[in-house]
C-alpha positions in Angstrom: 94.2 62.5 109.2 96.2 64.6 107.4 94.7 67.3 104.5 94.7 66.4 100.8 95.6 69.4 98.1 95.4 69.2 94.7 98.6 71.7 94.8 100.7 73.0 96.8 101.9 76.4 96.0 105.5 77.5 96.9 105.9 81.3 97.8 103.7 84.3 98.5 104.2 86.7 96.1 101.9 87.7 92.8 102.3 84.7 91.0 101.7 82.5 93.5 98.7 84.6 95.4 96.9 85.0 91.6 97.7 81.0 90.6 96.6 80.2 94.7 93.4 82.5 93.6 92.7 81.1 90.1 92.8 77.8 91.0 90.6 77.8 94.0 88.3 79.8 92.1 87.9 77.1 89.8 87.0 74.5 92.3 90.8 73.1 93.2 91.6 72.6 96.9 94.6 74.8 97.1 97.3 75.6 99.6 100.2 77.8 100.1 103.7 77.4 102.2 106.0 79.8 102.5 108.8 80.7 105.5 107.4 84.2 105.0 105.0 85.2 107.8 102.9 87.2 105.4 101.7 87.3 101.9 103.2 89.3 99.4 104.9 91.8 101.9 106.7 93.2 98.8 103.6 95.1 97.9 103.9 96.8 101.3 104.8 100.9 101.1 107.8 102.3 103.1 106.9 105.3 105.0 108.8 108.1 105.3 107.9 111.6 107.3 104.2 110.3 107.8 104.3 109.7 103.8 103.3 105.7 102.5 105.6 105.1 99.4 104.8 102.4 96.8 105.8 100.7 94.4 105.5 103.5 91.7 102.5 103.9 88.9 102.7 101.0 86.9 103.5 98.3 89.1 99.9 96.8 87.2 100.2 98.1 84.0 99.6 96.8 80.5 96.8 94.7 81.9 93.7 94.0 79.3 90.6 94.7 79.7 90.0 90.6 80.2 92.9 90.7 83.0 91.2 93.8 85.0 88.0 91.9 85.1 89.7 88.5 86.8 91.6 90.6 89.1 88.4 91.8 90.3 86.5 88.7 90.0 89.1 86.8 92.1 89.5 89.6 94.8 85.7 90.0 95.0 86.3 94.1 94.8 86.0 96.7 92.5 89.6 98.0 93.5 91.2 99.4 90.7 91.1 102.4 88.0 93.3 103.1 85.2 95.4 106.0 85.8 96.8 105.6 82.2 100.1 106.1 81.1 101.0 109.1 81.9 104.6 109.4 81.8 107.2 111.7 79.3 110.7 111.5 78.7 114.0 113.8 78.9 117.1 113.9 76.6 119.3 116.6 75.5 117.4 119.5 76.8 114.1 118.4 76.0 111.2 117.4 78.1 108.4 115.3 75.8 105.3 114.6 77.6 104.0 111.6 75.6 106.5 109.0 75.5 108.7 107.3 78.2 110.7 105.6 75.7 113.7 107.7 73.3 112.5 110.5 71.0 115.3 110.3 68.5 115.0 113.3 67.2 115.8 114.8 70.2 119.7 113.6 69.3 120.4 116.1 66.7 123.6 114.3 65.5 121.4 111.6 64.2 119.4 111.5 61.1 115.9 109.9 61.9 115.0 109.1 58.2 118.1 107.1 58.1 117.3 105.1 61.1 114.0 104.4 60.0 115.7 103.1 56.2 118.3 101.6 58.6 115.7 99.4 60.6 113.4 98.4 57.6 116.2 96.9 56.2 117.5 95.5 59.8 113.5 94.2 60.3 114.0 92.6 56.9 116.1 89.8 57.9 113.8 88.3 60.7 115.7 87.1 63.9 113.9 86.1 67.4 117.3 84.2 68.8 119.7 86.2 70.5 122.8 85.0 72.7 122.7 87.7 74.7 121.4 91.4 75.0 124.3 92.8 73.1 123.2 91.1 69.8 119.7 91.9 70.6 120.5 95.8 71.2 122.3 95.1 67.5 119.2 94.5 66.2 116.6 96.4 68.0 118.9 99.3 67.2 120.4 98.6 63.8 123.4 99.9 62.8 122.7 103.6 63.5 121.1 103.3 66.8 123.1 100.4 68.5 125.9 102.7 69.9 123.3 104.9 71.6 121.5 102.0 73.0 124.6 100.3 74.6 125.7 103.6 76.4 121.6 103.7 77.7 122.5 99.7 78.9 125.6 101.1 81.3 123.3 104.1 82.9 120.4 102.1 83.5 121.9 98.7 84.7 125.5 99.6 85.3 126.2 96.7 82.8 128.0 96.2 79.6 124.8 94.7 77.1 127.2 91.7 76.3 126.9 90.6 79.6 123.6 90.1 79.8 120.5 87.9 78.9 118.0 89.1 75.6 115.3 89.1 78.3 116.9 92.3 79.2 114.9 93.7 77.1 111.6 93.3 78.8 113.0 95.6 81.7 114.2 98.5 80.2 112.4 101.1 78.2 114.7 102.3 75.7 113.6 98.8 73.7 110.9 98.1 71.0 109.1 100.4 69.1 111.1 103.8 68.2 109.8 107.4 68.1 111.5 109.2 64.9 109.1 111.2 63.4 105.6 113.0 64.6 102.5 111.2 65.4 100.6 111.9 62.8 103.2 110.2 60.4 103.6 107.8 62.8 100.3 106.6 62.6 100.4 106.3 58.9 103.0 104.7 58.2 102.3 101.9 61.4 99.6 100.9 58.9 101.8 99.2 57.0 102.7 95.8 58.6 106.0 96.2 57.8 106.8 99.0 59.9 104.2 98.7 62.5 106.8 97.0 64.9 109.4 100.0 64.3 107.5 103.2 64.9 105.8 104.0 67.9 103.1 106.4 68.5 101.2 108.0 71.3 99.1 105.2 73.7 95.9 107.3 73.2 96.2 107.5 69.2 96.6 103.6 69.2 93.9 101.0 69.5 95.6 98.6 71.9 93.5 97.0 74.7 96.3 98.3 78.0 95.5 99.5 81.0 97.7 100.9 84.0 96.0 99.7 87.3 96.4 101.4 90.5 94.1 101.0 93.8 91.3 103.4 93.5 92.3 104.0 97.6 95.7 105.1 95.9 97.0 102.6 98.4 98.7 99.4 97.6 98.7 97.8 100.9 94.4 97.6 100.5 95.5 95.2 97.6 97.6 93.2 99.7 94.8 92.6 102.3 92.3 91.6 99.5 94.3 89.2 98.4 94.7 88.1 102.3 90.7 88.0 102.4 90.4 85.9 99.3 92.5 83.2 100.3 90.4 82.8 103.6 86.9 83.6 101.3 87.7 80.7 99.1 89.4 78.6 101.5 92.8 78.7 100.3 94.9 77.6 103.7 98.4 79.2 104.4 101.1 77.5 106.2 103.0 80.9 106.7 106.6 81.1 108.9 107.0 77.6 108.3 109.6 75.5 105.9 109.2 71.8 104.2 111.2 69.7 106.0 110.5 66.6 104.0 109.0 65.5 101.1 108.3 61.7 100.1 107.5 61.7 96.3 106.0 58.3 96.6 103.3 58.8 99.0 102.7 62.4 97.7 103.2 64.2 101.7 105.0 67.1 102.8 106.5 67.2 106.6 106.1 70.2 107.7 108.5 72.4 109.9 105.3 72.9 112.3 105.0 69.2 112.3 102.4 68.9 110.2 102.0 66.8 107.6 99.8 67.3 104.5 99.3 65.1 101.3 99.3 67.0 97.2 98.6 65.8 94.0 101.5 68.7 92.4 103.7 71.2 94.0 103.3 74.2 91.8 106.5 76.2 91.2 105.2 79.7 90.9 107.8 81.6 93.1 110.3 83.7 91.5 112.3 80.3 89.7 116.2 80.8 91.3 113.9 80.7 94.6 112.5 77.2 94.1 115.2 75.8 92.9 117.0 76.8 96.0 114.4 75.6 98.0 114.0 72.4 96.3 117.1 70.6 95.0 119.4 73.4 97.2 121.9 74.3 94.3 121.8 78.3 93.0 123.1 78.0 89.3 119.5 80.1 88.2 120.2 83.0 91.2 124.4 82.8 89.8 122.8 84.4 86.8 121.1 86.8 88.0 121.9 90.6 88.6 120.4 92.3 91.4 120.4 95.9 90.4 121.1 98.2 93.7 119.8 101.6 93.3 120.2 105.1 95.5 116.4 106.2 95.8 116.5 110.0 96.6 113.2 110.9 98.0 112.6 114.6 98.0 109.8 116.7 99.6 108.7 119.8 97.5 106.6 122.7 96.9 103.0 121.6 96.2 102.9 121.1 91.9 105.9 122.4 91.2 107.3 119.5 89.5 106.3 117.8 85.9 102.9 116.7 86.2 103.4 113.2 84.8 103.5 110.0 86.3 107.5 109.5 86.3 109.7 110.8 83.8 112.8 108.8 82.1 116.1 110.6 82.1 118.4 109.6 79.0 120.4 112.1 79.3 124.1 111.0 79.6 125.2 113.7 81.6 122.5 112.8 84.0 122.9 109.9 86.7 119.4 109.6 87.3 117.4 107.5 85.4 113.7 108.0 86.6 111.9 110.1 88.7 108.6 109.6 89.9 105.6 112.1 91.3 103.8 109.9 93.8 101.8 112.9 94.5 100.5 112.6 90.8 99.0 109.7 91.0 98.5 109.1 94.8 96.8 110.9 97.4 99.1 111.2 100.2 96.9 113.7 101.9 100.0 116.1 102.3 100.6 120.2 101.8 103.4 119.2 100.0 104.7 116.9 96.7 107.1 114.2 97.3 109.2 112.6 94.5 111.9 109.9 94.1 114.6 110.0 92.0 116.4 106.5 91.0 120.1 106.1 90.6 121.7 103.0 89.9 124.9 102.1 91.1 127.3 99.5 92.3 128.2 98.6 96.1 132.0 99.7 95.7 130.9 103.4 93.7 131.2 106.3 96.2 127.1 107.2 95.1 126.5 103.8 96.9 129.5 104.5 100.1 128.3 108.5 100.4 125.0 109.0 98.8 124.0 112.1 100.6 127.2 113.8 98.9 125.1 113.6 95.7 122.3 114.9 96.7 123.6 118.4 95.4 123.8 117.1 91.5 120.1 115.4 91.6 118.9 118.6 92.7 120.2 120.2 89.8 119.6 117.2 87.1 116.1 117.9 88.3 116.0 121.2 88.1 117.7 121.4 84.4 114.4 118.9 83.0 111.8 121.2 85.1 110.4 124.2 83.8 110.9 126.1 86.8 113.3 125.7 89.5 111.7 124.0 92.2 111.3 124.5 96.6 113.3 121.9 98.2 111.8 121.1 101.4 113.5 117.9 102.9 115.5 115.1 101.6 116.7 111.7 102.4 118.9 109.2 100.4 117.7 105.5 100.7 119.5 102.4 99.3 118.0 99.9 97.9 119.8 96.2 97.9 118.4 94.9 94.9 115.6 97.3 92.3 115.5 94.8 89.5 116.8 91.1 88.7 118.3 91.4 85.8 119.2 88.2 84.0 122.6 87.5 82.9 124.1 86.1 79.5 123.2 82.3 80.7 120.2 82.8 82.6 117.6 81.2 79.9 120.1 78.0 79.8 120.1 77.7 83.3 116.3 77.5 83.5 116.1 75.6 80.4 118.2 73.0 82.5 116.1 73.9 85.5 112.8 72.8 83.3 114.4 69.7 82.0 114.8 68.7 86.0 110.9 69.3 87.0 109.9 67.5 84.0 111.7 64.9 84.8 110.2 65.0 88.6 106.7 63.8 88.5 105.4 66.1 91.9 106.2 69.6 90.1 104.8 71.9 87.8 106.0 75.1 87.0 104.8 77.9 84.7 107.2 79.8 82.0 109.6 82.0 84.2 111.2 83.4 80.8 108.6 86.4 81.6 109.5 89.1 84.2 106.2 91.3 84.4 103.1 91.2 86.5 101.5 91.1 83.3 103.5 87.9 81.9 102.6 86.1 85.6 99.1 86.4 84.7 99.0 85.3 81.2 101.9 82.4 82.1 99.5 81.1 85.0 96.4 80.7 82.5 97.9 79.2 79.7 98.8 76.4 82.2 96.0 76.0 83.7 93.4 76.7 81.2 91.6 73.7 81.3 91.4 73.3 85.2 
């Protein structure tokens, strides 16, 4: 006699372990199946010279307060802290400490009270429907602003805006609310409604209920294994290194490619959506419109606190190739004499950064040197690349899934949360607003 589910959950990474989670925690017999052999291996660090290496400092950030509290609930731990947001920002020569996104007035061709006049007036003529990221950059940036954000578009994605989806914008940092004046102006004029969505100010001057999670073990991998001993605490069963083989809609079973067989009432959808719609109907028009960023990662051991002491940094400088760089030892404890920091530079497979990435090693060093405020001890170096950093959704990418949605709807067995949202964050809040009343 075969096992009865009331879902099925495709995939083993977050969405699917906290939906797996959620679910079972509110009383649902729950499974998940997955080729994988282990659950959410992305989480794992990479290890270099005895170092572990995550996933950087805000791989759990903007969480509530509400969101913290369920994390911990469903893992049965008190595992993380906030770290807060500790991050700055380099352009032109300057170094600010308080802001990863632009400071505009660190351009000094550009006039900031005419970029604030500029996007009152842009802000004036509501628009939330974009064609693609280039008409969104026109607006986010209004007419003063939109050249500067294009050229920050190529450096950071190697990609022309046009070419790309308005969901862009919710993986890139040089979006959203703009820095143009100080904060204490800031803050007074964000009182008005009207401008409160142009003008940014510092995190801690702001009442906004965000948190930036990290392990209090400063160790990723201790999340991953919670989440392993959930699933077992609340009886969640894993059929891991295995594929569906068959599925007959009519009787509700899935054919396992162990053998087994099991029986569901849904087939929840909550891998990463060009996935399942590879796995499922076996075309790829979703993953055809999707960018997979590669990136050179320069990891660099250095003299102990010699470097900025933020979290990462954002480079806009445009005679700079990197684009962040990031203190693991600032935030981690990796139990070392030394500091180690990565450097991200994106490229393309056919650029000579990608071919010979160790002959560029000479420039970071110096791009690093030029934000610091002394020159820094170079120890040891090594150049990693990395395949794919970010998906980054094309021009088509929301009419794709649209068309995708339109297909499950239509296919009683599925169910499948809003993939329109790219963030840890967004696969929290899209998981409960689907299953609120289970």
């Amino acid at each position: 006699m075969n096992t009865t589910y009331d879902f099925v959950i495709h995939g083993t990474g977050f969405r699917s372990i906290f939906a797996a989670l959620y679910l079972a925690d509110k009383g649902s017999k729950v499974c998940i199946v997955d080729i994988s052999e282990e659950i959410y291996s992305f989480l794992k660090p990479f290890k270099w010279k005895g170092y572990n290496l995550d996933k950087g400092p805000q791989y759990f950030d903007d969480f509530t307060k509400a969101d913290w509290a369920l994390m911990e609930k469903l893992l049965n731990k008190n595992l993380f802290e906030d770290i807060d947001f500790s991050y700055a920002s380099y352009s032109n020569g300057n170094l600010n400490h308080d802001f990863a996104i632009p400071v505009w007035n660190h351009f000094p061709e550009l006039d900031t009270q005419a970029i604030f006049d500029d996007l009152k007036n842009t802000r004036r003529i509501h628009k939330d429907t974009f064609n693609n990221f280039d008409e969104y950059l026109k607006y986010d940036g209004g007419g003063l602003l939109y050249e500067h954000l294009k050229i920050f578009t190529k450096k950071f994605l190697t990609k022309n805006p046009e070419e790309l989806s308005p969901l862009t914008k919710q993986i890139v940092s040089f979006c959203g609310r703009k820095v143009l004046f100080d904060n204490d102006l800031s803050i007074k004029l964000k009182k008005d409604t009207e401008v409160d969505n142009i003008l940014a100010a510092k995190k801690q001057d702001v009442d906004v209920d965000k948190y930036n999670l990290y392990p209090i073990s400063t160790n990723n991998e201790d999340i991953r294994m919670s989440m392993a001993e959930s699933l077992t605490r609340l009886n969640i069963d894993t059929y891991l290194g295995v594929n569906i083989v068959k599925i007959n809609k009519e009787k509700k079973t899935l054919t396992l490619s162990n053998n087994l067989s099991i029986s569901f009432n849904k087939i929840l959808l909550a891998d990463n959506i060009q996935n399942s719609e590879n796995y499922f109907y076996q075309t790829n028009r979703i993953e055809k419109n999707i960018y997979n960023l590669p990136e050179i990662f320069f990891i660099f051991e250095i003299e102990k606190d010699s470097f900025v002491g933020k979290n990462y940094v954002v480079n806009y400088d445009l005679n700079h190739i990197s684009t962040r760089i990031t203190n693991f030892s600032n935030y981690s404890n990796l139990g070392m004499d030394k500091d180690v920091i990565c450097v991200e530079v994106p490229t393309k497979k056919d650029w000579d950064l990608w071919i010979h990435p160790e002959s560029f090693t000479q420039k970071i060093k110096n791009e690093l040197n030029s934000l610091n405020s002394e020159e820094i001890k170079f120890y040891d170096s090594k150049a990693f690349k990395i395949n794919s950093t970010y998906k980054v959704p094309l021009k088509n990418y929301e009419k794709k899934v649209d068309n995708f949605y339109q297909l499950v709807k239509n296919d009683d067995i599925f169910i499948v949360p809003d993939h329109r949202y790219l963030t840890r964050k967004n696969g929290i809040d899209t998981i409960l607003r689907l299953f609120q009343k289970v």
